[in-house]
C-alpha positions in Angstrom: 92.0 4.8 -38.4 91.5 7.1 -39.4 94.8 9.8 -40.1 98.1 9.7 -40.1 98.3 11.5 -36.3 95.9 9.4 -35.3 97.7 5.8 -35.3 100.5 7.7 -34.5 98.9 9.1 -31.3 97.4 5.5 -30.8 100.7 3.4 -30.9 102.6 5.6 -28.5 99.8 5.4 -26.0 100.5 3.4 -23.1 98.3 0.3 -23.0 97.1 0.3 -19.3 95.4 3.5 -20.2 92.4 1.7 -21.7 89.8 1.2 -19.4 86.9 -0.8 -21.1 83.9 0.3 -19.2 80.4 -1.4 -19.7 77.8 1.6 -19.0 75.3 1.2 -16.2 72.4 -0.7 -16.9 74.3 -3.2 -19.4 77.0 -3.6 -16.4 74.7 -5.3 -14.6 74.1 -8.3 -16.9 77.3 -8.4 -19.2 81.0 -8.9 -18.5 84.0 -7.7 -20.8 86.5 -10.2 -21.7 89.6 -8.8 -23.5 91.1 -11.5 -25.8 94.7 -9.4 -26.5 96.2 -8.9 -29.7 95.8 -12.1 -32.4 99.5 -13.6 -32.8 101.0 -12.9 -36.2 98.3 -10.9 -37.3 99.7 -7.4 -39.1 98.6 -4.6 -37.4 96.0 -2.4 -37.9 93.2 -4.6 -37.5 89.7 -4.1 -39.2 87.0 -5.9 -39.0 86.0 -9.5 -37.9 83.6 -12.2 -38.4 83.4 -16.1 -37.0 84.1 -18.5 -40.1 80.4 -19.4 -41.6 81.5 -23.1 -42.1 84.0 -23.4 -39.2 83.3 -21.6 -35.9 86.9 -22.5 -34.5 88.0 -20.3 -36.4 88.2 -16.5 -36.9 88.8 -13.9 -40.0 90.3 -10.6 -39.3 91.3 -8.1 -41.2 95.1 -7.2 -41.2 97.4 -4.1 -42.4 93.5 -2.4 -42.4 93.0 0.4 -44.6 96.4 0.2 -46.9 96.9 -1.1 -50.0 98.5 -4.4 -48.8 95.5 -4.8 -46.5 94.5 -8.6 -46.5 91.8 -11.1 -44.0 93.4 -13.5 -41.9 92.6 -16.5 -40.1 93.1 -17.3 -36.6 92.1 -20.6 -34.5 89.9 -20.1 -31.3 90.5 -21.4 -28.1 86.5 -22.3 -26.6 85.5 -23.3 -23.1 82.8 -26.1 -22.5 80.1 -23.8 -22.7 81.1 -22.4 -26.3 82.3 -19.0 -25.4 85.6 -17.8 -26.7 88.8 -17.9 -23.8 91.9 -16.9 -26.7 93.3 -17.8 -29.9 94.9 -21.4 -31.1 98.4 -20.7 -33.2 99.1 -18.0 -35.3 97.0 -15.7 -38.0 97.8 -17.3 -41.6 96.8 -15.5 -44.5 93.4 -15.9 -45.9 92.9 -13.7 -49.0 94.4 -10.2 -50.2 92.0 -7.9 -49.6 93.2 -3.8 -50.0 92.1 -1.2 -47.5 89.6 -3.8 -45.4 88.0 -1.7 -42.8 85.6 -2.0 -39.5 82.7 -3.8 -42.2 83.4 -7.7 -42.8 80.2 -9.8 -42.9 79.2 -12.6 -44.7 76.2 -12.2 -47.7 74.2 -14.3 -49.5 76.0 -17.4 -50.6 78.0 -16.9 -48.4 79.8 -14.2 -50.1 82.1 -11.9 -47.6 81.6 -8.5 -48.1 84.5 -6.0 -47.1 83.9 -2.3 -46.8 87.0 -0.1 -48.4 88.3 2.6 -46.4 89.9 5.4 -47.6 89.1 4.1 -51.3 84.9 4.7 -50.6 84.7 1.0 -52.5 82.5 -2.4 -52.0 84.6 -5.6 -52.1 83.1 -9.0 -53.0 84.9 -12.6 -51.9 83.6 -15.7 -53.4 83.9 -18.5 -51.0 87.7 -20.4 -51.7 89.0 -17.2 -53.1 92.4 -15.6 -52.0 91.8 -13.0 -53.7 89.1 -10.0 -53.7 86.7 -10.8 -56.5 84.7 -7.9 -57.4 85.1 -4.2 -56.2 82.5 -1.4 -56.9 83.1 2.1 -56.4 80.2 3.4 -54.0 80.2 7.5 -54.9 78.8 7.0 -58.3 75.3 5.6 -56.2 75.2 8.7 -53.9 77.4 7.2 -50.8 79.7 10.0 -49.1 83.5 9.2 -49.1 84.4 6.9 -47.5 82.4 4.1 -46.5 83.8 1.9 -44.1 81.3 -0.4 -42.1 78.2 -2.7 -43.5 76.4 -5.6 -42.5 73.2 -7.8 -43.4 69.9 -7.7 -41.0 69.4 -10.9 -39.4 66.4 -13.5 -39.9 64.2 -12.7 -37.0 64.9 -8.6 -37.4 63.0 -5.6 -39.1 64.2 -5.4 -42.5 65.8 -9.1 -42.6 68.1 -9.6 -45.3 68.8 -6.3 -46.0 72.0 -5.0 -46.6 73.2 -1.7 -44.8 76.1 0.4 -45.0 77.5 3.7 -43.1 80.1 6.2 -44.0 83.0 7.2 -41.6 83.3 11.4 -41.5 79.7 11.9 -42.0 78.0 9.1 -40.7 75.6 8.5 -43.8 73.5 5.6 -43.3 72.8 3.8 -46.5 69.9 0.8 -47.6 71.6 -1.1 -50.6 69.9 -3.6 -53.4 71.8 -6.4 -54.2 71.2 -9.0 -57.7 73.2 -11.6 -58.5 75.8 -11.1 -61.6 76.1 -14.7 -62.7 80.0 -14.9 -61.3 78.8 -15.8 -57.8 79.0 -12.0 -56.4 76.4 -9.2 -56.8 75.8 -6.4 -58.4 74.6 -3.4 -56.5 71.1 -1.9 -58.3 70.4 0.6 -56.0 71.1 2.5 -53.4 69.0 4.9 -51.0 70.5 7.7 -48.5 68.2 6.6 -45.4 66.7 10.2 -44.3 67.6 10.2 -40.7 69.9 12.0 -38.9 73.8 11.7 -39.2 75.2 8.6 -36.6 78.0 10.3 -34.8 81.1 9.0 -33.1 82.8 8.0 -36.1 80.8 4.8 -37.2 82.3 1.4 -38.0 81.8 -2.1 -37.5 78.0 -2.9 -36.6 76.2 -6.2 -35.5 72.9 -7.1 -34.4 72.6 -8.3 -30.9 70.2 -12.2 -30.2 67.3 -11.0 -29.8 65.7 -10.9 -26.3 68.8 -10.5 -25.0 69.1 -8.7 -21.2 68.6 -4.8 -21.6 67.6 -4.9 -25.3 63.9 -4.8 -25.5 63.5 -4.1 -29.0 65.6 -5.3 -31.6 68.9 -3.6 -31.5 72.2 -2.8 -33.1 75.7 -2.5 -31.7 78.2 0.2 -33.3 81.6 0.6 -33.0 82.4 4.1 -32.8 85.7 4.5 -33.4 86.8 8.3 -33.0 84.2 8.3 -29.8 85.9 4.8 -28.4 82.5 3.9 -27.7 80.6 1.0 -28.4 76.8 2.0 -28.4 73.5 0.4 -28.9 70.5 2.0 -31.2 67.1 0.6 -31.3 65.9 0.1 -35.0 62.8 0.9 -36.9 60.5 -1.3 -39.3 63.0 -1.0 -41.7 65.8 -1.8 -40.1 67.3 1.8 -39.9 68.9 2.8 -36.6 66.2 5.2 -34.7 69.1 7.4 -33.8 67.2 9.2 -30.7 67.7 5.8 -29.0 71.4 6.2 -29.0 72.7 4.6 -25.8 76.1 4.0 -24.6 76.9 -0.1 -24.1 80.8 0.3 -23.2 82.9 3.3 -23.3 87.0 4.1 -22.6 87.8 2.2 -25.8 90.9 3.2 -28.4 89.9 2.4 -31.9 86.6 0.3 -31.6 86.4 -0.9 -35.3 85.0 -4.5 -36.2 81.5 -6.1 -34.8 80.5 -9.5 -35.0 77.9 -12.0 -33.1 79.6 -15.2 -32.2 77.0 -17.7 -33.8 77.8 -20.1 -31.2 77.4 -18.5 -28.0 76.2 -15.3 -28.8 78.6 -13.2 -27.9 79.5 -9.8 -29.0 83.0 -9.5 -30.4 84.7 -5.9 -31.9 88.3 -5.6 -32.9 90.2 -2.4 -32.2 93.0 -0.3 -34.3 96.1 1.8 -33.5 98.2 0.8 -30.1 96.1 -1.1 -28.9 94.8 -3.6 -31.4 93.1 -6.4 -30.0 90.2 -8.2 -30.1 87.1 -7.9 -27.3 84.4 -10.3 -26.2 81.6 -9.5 -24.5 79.2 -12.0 -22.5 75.9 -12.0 -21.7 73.6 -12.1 -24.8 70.9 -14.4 -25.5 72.2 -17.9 -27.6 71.1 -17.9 -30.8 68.6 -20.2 -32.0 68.5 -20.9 -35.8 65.5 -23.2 -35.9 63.3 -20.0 -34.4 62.3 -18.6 -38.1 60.5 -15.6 -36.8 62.4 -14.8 -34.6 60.0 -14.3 -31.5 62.6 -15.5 -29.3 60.4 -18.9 -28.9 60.4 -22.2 -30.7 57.4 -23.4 -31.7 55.2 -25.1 -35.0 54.7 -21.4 -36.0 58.5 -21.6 -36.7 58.0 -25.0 -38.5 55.0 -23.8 -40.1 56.6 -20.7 -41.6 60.0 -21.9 -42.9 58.0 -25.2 -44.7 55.8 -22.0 -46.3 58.7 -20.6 -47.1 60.5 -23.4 -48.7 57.5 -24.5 -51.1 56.8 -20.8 -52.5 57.3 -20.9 -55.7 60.1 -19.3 -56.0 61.3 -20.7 -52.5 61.4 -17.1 -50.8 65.8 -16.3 -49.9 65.2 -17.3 -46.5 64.6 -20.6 -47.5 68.3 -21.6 -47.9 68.5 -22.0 -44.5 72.6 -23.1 -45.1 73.0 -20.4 -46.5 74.9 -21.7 -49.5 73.6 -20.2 -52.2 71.2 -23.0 -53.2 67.4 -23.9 -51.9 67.4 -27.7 -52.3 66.2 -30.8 -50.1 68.8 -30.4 -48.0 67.9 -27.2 -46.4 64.5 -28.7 -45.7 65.9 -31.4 -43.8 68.7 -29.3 -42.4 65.9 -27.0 -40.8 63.8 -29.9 -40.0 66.8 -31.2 -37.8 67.2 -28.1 -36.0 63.7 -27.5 -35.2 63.5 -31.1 -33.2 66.8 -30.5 -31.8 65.6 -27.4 -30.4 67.2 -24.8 -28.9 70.5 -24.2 -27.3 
């Protein structure tokens, strides 16, 4: 992204002139693993996110912000420890999905969610579709052209659940209302332009590091700024909402930072990059995450059984409850959560 000039300039520069730099004091506890480029996979990339139901494998966005823009999926190589080492096969085509930029993350019922970039849209894929389902233009609720990144806030975060979204040029930050529409996407009911001041760097991709992770002391989020070639942390407020004075470089000398994504096996922090040097990144380090620990106090305990049975019998069950995330509160969950709770934590 994001011009013309701008891929150009990126796929005539030389590769060895990135120099992925992890900023003192995260050097100190992370280390930078660069995966390459993802075989077969059309360039440019946008954004990424581990497959929900099948962590050995990974969805990327290919041919990123043009109309014959699609996800891919890609096998991953793991070590015995769960972290990523490189890619099994080829990228095969997973569903069509035009002008796919940095945002890719998965929604309730497990709906993935695909930011639009030049187009300023909101995509919607059911899960088994090739094909984007729904698509709803974001200027008619306020948002600045064009969006390009979004995510959900993590159980065990400020604002859990909620879904946020940025804009590219200005660096709107947005809070969005989601109901269900009785086709198995959502319809968006409202959305509010969060009064704090303008992220820089040219935003994309974002991603909530585990908490009580080395360095993070508060609960965080990672950004891919792409036009900066930064990736940077930001602490957040009750609400969810990056507090913006606690802007803080995590690694710097990128080309095209774009995607974000926790692996939810390990942990680790993964961001894709477009132009000449499209690739994919890992980054170690980062506390495992721990499902079974409800609220998210970075400790497993009966407070955690205690609150999710709570949440289960409310009547309604409250969304959290769905702890498959499948779209459906039913037994099941119960003793799915019940299972991970005595298995404890990684």
């Amino acid at each position: 992204m994001k011009s013309t000039l701008a891929i150009l300039l990126l796929s005539a520069w030389p590769l060895a002139a990135e120099a992925q730099t992890l900023v003192a004091p995260f050097d100190t506890s992370y280390s930078v693993v660069n995966l390459g480029s993802v075989p077969g996979l059309p360039l440019n990339y946008g954004g990424l996110v581990v497959k929900i139901d099948d962590p050995s494998k990974l969805i990327i966005g290919g041919a990123a912000n043009g109309a014959n823009g699609a996800l891919y999926t890609v096998g991953l190589v793991r070590d015995a420890e769960g972290h990523i080492t490189g890619f099994n096969g080829e990228a095969t085509f997973f569903a069509a999905a035009q002008y796919n930029d940095g945002g890719v993350a998965y929604g309730p019922g497990n709906v993935l969610f695909l930011a639009r970039w030049p187009v300023n849209e909101l995509g919607q894929l059911r899960p088994g579709s090739v094909a984007t389902d729904r698509v709803d233009l974001l200027a008619p609720f306020g948002v600045e052209s064009s969006h390009s990144s979004l995510n959900f806030v993590p159980v065990g975060f400020p604002g859990a659940g909620r879904m946020k979204l940025c804009t590219y040029i200005g660096g709107q930050w947005n809070d969005v209302s989601i109901a269900p529409d009785g086709l198995g996407t959502y319809s968006i009911t409202n959305v509010t332009q969060v009064a704090i001041p303008r992220l820089q760097g040219g935003p994309e991709g974002f991603t909530y590091p585990p908490v009580n992770s080395p360095q993070f002391g508060a609960p965080s989020m990672l950004l891919s700024e792409y036009a900066a070639g930064k990736v940077v942390a930001y602490e957040l407020d009750g609400n969810g909402d990056p507090l913006v004075e606690t802007r803080r470089e995590f690694i710097s000398g990128l080309t095209g930072a774009e995607g974000a994504n926790i692996d939810p096996v390990t942990g680790d922090f993964l961001f894709s990059t477009f132009g000449g040097f499209s690739q994919v990144v890992l980054v170690r380090g980062f506390t495992r995450p721990c499902p079974a620990d409800f609220n998210g106090d970075g400790n497993l305990d009966p407070d955690d059984l205690s609150d999710y049975i709570s949440c289960f019998f409310a009547q309604p069950p409250c969304p959290r409850a769905d702890f498959s995330n499948d779209g459906i509160t039913d037994p099941d969950d119960l003793a799915d959560y019940i299972g991970a709770f005595f298995g404890g934590c990684p």
